[in-house]
C-alpha positions, 0 to 999 in steps of 0.5 A: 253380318252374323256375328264372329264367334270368339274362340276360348281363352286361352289359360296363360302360363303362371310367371316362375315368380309366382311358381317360387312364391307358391313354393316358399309358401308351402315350404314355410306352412309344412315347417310350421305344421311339423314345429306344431306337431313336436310342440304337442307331441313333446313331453313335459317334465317340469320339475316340482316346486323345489322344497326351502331350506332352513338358514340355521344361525352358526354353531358358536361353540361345540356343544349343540345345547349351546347353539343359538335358536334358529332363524327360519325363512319366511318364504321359499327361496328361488331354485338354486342355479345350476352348477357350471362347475362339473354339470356333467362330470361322471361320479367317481366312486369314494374312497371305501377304506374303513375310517383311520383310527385316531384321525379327526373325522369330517362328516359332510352331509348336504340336505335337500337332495332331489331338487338341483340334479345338476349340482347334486351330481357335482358333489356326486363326482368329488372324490371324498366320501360325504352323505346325500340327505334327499328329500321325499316325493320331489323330481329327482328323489329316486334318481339321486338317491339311486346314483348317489349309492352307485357313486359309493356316497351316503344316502339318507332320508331329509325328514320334513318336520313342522316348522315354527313359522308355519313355513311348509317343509315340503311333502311327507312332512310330520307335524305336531297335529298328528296322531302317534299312528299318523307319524309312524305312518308318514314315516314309514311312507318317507322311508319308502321313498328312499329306499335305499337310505341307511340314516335319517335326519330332520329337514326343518322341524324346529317344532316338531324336533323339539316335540318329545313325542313326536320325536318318541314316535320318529326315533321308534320306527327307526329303532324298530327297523334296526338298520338306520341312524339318525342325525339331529340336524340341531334347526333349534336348540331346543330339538331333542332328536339326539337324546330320544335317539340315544335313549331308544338305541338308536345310532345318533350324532348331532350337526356342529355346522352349517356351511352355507347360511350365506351364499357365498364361497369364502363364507363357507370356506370359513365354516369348514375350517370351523368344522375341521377346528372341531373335528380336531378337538373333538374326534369328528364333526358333522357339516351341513350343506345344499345343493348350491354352486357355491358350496360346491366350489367352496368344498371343491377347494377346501379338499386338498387344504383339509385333508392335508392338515390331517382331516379324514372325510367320512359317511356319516354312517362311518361316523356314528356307527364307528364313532359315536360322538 
């Protein structure tokens, strides 16, 4: 018998299992292809490694010359948090009316500016005049500097200076190593970043503030633009920062306190009252602070107690301009 010849085999039709499987498969590779392509594409804006700031030992009376030397950290602390207090609260302008004559004046300045945005903008919505010290070439140097001028707050450059414990302050600092040519040139470079500064004072520097030509060189550029102040941030007792200032012209005044050694909002409650004590024996007082949550709840709350005992918030510039101490 010839053999039977076998008709073709028929393809059986795919299960709707398999069909639904293939499907969730593809769906799951597409999401994950499009994850990726977000991942790539996305851009990357990590912030630099944020600049340390001195922790400065208390004023214990009024007279800077009298203030003990300061102790200086000995490694970059970790980024400050972010303030949950008002991280997205819209400035409100300062108050702009000129200083009252005969009221004692408080001058609150808080350094190391362009680092925490969140934090700074927390002290940019309070509803007091007070100076932002911002910090050349950080992340958020031009975007401080700039709102804090449309919030009708102070601007000034925080010049880093050469430490004694050899701890780096930060880019743009001057050191005691360079030339007259070299600081007036680093300088000038700082200002520059900080366009829209109308003061300086020192960040860090408890060696180079207390070096007379190093500070002859800073205070010159100052004294040559004419239109800038310059506060002593008193890092050591030893900084001669406000006298060289005085001698050149230039518009000076020197930090009575600072407000946050210790992380802590009852501490810095108390160095507030501390500055309010001065300001009412003196005329004025200047107060040193940082972009910390804690600060800014301390000033926060001590608003309404300071002005209602007769304290006056002020630039620093209304201070030395109006009232130099």
């Amino acid at each position: 018998m010839p053999a039977r010849e076998e008709s073709p085999r028929v393809p059986q039709k795919r299960s709707r299992r398999s069909q639904r499987g293939d499907f969730i498969a593809l769906f799951v590779v597409t999401l994950l292809a499009l994850a990726l392509g977000w991942w790539l594409l996305a851009p990357r804006h990590a912030p630099k490694t944020p600049v340390a700031h001195v922790t400065a030992v208390p004023a214990a009376t009024v007279s800077p010359s009298a203030q003990p030397a300061v102790a200086e950290s000995s490694a970059t602390p970790s980024p400050a948090p972010l303030s949950t207090s008002t991280p997205n609260a819209s400035p409100l302008p300062a108050v702009t009316k000129p200083p009252t004559a005969g009221a004692p004046k408080l001058a609150l300045i808080v350094d190391d500016c362009g680092q925490w945005i969140a934090t700074e903008r927390g002290f940019l919505a309070l509803n007091i005049p007070l100076t932002m010290s911002v910090l050349p070439d950080v992340h958020y140097t031009a975007t401080i500097a700039s709102e804090a001028a449309n919030a009708g707050k102070g601007v000034m450059l925080h010049l880093p200076m050469e430490t004694e414990s050899g701890m780096n302050p930060g880019p743009g600092k001057v050191t005691t190593e360079m030339t007259d040519a070299q600081i007036v040139a680093q300088v000038e470079s700082d200002l520059a970043q900080v366009p829209l500064a109308s003061g300086v004072n020192n960040h860090e520097g408890s060696k180079a503030s207390a070096d007379p030509r190093v500070m002859r060189d800073v205070i010159g550029v100052l004294a040559k633009r004419g239109d800038l102040f310059f506060i002593d941030s008193k890092t050591s007792a030893q900084s001669v920062g406000e006298q060289v200032a005085a001698g050149a012209g230039v518009p000076t005044a020197a930090r009575d306190v600072f407000l946050d050694n210790q992380e802590s909002v009852d501490y810095t409650e108390a160095q507030l009252r501390e500055a309010a004590a001065i300001a009412r024996k003196t005329g004025s007082a200047i107060a040193i602070g940082h972009p910390r949550p804690t600060t800014l709840d301390a000033v926060k709350a001590m608003i309404p107690e300071l002005q209602a005992s007769g304290i006056e918030f002020v630039l620093a510039s209304d201070l030395v301009f109006n009232e130099p101490k």
